[in-house]
Each structure stands twice: as structure tokens, then as C-alpha cells.
N, C-alpha and C positions, 0 to 999 in steps of 0.2 A: 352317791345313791347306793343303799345296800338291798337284797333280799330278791333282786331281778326285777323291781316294781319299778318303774319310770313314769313319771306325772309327764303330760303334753308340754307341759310348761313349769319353769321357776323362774318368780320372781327375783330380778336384781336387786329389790330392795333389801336391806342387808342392816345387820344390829346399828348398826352405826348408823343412819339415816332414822331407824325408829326414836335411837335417842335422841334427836334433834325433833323430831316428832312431839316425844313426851314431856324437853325441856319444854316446847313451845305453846301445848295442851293446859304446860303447868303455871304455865304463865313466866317461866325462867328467862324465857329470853326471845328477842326481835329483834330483826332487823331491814327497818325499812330500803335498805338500799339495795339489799342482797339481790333484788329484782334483776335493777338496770345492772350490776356484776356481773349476776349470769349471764343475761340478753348479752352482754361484752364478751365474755370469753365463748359463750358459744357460736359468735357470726368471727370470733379468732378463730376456731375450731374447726371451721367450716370455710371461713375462705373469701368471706364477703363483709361489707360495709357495715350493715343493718340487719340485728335479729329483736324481734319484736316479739314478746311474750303474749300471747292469747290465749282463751278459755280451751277452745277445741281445735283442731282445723278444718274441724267444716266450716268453723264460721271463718278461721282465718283464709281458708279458698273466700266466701263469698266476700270476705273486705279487700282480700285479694282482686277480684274482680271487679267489684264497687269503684278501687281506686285507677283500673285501668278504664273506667268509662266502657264496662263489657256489659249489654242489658238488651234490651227488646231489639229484635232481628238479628242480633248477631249468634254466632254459631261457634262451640265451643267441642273441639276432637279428644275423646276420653277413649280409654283403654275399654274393650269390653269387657271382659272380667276384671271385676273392680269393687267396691264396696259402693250400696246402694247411696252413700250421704255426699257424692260428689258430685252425679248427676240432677241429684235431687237440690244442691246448692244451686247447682249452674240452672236450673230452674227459675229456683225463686231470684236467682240475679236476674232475670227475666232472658235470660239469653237460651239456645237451644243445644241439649249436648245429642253430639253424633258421635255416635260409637266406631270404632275401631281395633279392626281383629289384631290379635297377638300372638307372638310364637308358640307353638307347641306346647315346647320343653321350659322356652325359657319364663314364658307367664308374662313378658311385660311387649308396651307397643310395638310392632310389625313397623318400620319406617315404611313401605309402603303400602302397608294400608294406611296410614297415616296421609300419605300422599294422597292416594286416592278417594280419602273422604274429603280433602279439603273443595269450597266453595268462595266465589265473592266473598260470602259472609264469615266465611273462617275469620274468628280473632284471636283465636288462644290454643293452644293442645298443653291437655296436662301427663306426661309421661310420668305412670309412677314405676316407681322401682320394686314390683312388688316381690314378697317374701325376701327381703334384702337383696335380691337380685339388679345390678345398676341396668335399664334401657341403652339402645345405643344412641348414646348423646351428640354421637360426632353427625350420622346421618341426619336423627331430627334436629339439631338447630341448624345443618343447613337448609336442608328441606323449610323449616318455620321462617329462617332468614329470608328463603328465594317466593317467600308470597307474604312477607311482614307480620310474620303473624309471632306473637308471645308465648314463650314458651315456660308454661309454672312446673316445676316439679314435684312431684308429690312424692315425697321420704318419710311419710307415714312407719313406712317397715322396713327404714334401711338408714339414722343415723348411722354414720360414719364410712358408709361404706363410699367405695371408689371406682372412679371410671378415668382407667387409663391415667391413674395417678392421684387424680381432682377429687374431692369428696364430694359427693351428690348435694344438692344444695346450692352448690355455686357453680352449674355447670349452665344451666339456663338462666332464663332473668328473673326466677323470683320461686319464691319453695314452700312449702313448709312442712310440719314435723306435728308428729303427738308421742306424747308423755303419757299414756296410760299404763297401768301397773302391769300387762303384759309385756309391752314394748322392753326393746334391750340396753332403752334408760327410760325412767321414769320420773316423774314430780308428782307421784301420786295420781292427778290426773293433770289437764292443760295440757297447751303445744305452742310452738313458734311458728314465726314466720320468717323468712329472710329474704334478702333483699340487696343490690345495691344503689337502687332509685330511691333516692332522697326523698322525691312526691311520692312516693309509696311510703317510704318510711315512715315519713310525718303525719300522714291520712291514720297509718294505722297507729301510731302512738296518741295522737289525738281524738281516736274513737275511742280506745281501752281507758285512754286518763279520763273520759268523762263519763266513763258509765262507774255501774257501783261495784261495790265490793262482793266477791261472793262469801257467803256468809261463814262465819267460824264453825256453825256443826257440820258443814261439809269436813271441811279439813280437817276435824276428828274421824267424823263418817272412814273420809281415806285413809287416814292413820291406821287408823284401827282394822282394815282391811287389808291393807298391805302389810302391817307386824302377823293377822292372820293367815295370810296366805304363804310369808315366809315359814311360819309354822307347821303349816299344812303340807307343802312339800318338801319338807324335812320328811329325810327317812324314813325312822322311825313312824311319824305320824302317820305318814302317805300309806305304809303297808297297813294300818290298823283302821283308817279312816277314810281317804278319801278314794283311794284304788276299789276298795269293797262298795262303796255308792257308785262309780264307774259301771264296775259288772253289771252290777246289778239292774241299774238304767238301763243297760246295754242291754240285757234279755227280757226287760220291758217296751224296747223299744225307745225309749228316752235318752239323752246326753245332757245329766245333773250340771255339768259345769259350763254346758252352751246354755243351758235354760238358766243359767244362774247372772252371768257373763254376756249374755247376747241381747242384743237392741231389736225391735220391732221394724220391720221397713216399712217407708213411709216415704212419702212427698212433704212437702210444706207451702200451704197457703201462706203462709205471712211468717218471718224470721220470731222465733221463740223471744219472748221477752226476755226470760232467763239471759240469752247471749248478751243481749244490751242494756238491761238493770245489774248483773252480776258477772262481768269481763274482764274485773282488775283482779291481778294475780295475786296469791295471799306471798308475803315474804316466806312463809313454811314451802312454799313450791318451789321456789329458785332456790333455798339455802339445799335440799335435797337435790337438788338439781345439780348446784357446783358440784357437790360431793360424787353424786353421780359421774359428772362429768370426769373429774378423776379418775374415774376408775372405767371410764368407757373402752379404753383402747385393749383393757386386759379382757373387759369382757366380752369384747367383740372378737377377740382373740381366741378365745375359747370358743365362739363358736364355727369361727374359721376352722379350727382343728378341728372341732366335733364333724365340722360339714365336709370338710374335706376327706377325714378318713371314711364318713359314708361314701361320698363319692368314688371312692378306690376301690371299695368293700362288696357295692351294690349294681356295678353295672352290667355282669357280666347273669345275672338270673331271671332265668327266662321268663315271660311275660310280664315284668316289672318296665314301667319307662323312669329314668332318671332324671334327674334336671336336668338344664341345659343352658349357658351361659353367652351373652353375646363377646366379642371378640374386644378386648380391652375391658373387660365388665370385672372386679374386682366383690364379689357376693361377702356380706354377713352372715349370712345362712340366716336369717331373721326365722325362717323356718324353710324346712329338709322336705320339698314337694314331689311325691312318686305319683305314678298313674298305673292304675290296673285295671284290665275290662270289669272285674266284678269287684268293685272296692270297698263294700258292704261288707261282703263276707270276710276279705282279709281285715276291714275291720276287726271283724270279731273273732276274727284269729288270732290278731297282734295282742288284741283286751286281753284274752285266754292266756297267753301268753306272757303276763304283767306289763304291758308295755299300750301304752294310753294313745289314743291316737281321735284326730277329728277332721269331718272334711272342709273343716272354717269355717269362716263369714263372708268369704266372697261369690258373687254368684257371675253367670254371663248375663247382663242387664241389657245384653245386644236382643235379647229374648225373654223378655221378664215384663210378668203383666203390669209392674209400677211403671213403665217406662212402653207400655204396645204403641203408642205413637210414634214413636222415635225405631222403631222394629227396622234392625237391616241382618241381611247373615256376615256372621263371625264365625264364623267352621272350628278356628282352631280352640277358640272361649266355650265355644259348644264341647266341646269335644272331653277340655280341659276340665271344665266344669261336672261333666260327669263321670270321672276316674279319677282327680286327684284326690290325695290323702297325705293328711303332715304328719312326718316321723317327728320325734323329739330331738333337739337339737340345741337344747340348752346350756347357759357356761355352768351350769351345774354337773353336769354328767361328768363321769368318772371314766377312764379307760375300759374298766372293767363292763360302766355301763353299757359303751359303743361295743363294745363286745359282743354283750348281751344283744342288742337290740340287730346286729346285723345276723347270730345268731336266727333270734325270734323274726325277723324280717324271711330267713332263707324257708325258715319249716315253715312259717304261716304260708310263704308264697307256695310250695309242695303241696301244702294241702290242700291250697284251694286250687292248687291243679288236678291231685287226685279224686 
């Protein structure tokens, strides 16, 4: 990245994956098997028996649950700060989610709040590993062992990453993952699921094969999206383009690329058709996908480094809190999470600064009017929720970028003390 301008995000999609895009637009070339390959090398990759290709993973959470017989009276233990389509799945599976608070620093499940939400009715808790940070796996599957209860992971924001060796995925009994063009692999859009219970595997290979295809102007739609958005945070372009609608949002009070990028929350009375008329993968998502997958471990590598030299960089400036990792937790840095009392204004410090920054998509849903029935305190999701802020932390950045940014990190944080 040149000129001190840093985008929040760059996409991994890369020239090579667009050509496979435009042979496949051009009608060049298919390949129907490329699906079940991927599905293969990715539950190789990961550690397990069974990786099953689905649309999204919210719906692969509720087939997830579908197949463990999880629905009316049962009760399902969810992170509190989390994204709103997990509780709103465990909904419509008809089951009830109960929140649970989370560390501080680290952002992912509290093993004993965990504990102490469980009930009778507890059937399942989903630790996710959020901002590629891994949860501690070793307490919760004892803890979910010594009251039977199922344990799904949710690696939403943390393929490849590891806990105490294991790659997330295969640390509990059943996971899944999404491929959207931000994620640190993508398939344009879709996600997996994994698994090593056979009656899982089959339930959900057997729903996808019978529903339809989704359609081919999707899969230009994301083509053409992701060769876009490689474009767009290219250097060159980012300083001439997309950084000057940033500011500018930013002193209107808007964020162009969350209003562009971000989902509406909501609940769901009845599962969208879309998921089950259109849930069979296009062979253009897995064939990006291997390709991808090749090239996972350099770019999660990159953002180790990138995460890592912030973490060296940034902990010692005063009223900044850093992440913070549990004990065996091996991070992605899937994204670089700071907390400040007034994280507004160093917003719009950092922007000032060329360096792009947002407070996400996660909210604390332990307190969110979608979810007032389910109302319990989460202190540290509260707390989380109202100071964090993602630096950039992408395999794109440059040395020079980290530079820059812990730079622009030190004076923004100055001045919003001054």
C-alpha cells in the first residue's frame, strides 16, 4: 500500500481466481466435481471427516441444528457479542438462545459464564472464535462434556486458525465457516460446514443435493464484485477513490462502505426460500475456493505478522486497550480489535490520518431490542461493544504500512487525549 492511505479491508481475491471467474462467465470451462474436491481437501485442512459445502452459515448453523433434533424447549448458550443471524437462526430452529458474557480483551466465550448459563434445557453452546481469535476449547468442551451438551463452533472469522496446535473446526463436534469476499478466504460468497458425525453429514449433503441451484447472474453479480473490489483497494485507486468517499461519509456522519456492505437485523418468521430453492453450490465457488485454499497458510501468515507487530507496537499507549488472547489460543488476526473510552473521535482521527477504520457488525445482542426477551447482563459485551474499534490488518499491508498505522494509531490516540 503506497501514499499512507490504508482501506479497513483487502480482499484475498487475487488476478488468478478472477481468471477462473471470466473463463467460467465465458462459458470456457466447468467443472462439476470441483465442489466435492474442495469439500475434501478442506475437512483435510481442517482435521475432520466431513466438510459439506452450503449457501451461508446461518443456514448451515440451523441445518446444523435441524440435524441434532435442537427445536422447541431447548436452549442454546451463544457468545454475547456476536452477530445478530445466529441467535436469530437458533430462533427460527425453534429453540431459545441465552447469551453469554465474554472476555474483555479477548472478545470470545467466558467458560464460566458459559457455565453458569447452562440449564436442563441446555443442548448446544456455539463458541465462536471471534476476530480470528480461538475461544478456550479445552475448558468449554469440558464444561459441555460434564452436562452433555454439543458443542458447534463458529469460524466464521478465524479459518485456519489454532488452538494449542488443532485448527478450529475440529476442536468441537461440529463447525462452520463463511466465504464472503471479506473473510481471509473466500468463494466469492457460501460457507461450510464440518463435521465428523456421518448422520450429520448425510442430513446436510442431502438437503443441499435437493434443493436448486442458485442462479448464474449471482455468480457474475460476485465476480464482478470481487475483481471490483480487488481494484478498488489497489493503491493507486484507494487514494484517488475510495479513501475520499470514507472522509467524506465520515464528516457527514455516514460509513459508505458499512451502508454498502452491511445487512439489515432482523429475526425470521419462517426460513427464506432463497436458502432452500437455491443451496446447491455453483462449481465457480469451490474451483476459487481450492485456489484459495492454496494459498491460505501464506495469507494467514501475513496477517499473523501484520497482528503480531501491532501487538508489540501498541501496548504500552496510554488509554488504548489491546487484544487479548486466551492461553493456547493461536489468532489470525482475522481483524486487530482496540478499545478506547471515546472511540468516535479516534475514529475520526485515524480517517484524518489516511488509515480507514470501523466499529463492525457485531453488536452485544445480551441487550439489543431484536432479542429484549432473551435480556440478561453481559458487562464485559457491554462494555466491549462500546469502545471497540478495527485497525487494518490485512495480508496486504506493507511494512511500511504497519509503520504507518502504529504511527497514526500513537498521534490519533495524543490527540484525543489532548
Amino acid at each position: 500500500m503506497a501514499f499512507g492511505k490504508i482501506p479497513r479491508f483487502s480482499p484475498s481475491f487475487s488476478p488468478s481466481e478472477a481468471l477462473i471467474c471470466a473463463k467460467q462467465l465465458l462459458g470456457l470451462g466447468d467443472d462439476d466435481e470441483a465442489v466435492r474436491e474442495f469439500e475434501a481437501r478442506f475437512a483435510e485442512f481442517i482435521g475432520v471427516k466431513h466438510a459439506v459445502m452450503v449457501p451461508s452459515a446461518r443456514y448451515g448453523l440451523f441445518l446444523l441444528l435441524e440435524s441434532l433434533g435442537i427445536g422447541d424447549g431447548d436452549e442454546v448458550i451463544i457468545p454475547a457479542l456476536t452477530y445478530f443471524a445466529i441467535p436469530a437462526m437458533t430462533e427460527l430452529s425453534g429453540a431459545k438462545p441465552v447469551f453469554a458474557d465474554v472476555g474483555l480483551h479477548t472478545h470470545v466465550l467466558d467458560p464460566a459464564a458459559f457455565e453458569a448459563a447452562i440449564t436442563p434445557k441446555t443442548r448446544a453452546v456455539i463458541p465462536t472464535h471471534l476476530f480470528g481469535t480461538p475461544a478456550d476449547m479445552d475448558a468449554i468442551n469440558a464444561i459441555a462434556k460434564a452436562h452433555n451438551i454439543a458443542v458447534i463452533e463458529d469460524c466464521a472469522q478465524s479459518t485456519g486458525a489454532k488452538y494449542k496446535g488443532q485448527r478450529v473446526g475440529g476442536i468441537g463436534d461440529h463447525a462452520y465457516y463463511t466465504f464472503g469476499l471479506t473473510k481471509n478466504i473466500t468463494t466469492l460468497s457460501g460457507a461450510m460446514v464440518t463435521t465428523d458425525d456421518d448422520a450429520v453429514a448425510q442430513h446436510l449433503h442431502t438437503t443441499i443435493e435437493n434443493s436448486g441451484l442458485s442462479p448464474a447472474s449471482k455468480s457474475i453479480k460476485e465476480a464482478l464484485t470481487g475483481s471490483a473490489m480487488f481494484l478498488a483497494t489497489h493503491p493507486w485507486l484507494y487514494w484517488w477513490t475510495v479513501h475520499p468517499a470514507v472522509v467524506l461519509g465520515n464528516a457527514l456522519g455516514k460509513d459508505p462502505i458499512h451502508e454498502r456492505f452491511g445487512e439489515t437485523e432482523r429475526c425470521y418468521d419462517t426460513l427464506p426460500t432463497s436458502y432452500q430453492n437455491q443451496a446447491r453450490p455453483r462449481p465457480i465457488q469451490a474451483m476459487v475456493g481450492l485456489k484459495q485454499l492454496e494459498r491460505i497458510e501464506a495469507l494467514n501468515g501475513a496477517r499473523i505478522q501484520n497482528g503480531s507487530a501491532l501487538d508489540r507496537a501498541l501496548g504500552d499507549i496510554e488509554g488504548l486497550g489491546v487484544p487479548a488472547y486466551p492461553q493456547g489460543s493461536e489468532p489470525i488476526y482475522m481483524s486487530f480489535v482496540v478499545h478506547h473510552a471515546d472511540r468516535d473521535q479516534l475514529m475520526q482521527a485515524l480517517r484524518a490520518r489516511g488509515v480507514d477504520t470501523t466499529t463492525g457488525y457485531m453488536n452485544d445482542l445480551s441487550d439489543h431490542p431484536l432479542f429484549e426477551r432473551h435480556r440478561r447482563p453481559c458487562p464485559n459485551a457491554a462494555e466491549a461493544n462500546r469502545h471497540l474499534l478495527h485497525i487494518p490488518v490485512h495480508p496486504n499491508l506493507s511494512e511500511s504500512d504497519v509503520s504507518h498505522l502504529v504511527d497514526a494509531i500513537r498521534s490519533a490516540t495524543e490527540a484525543c487525549r489532548g
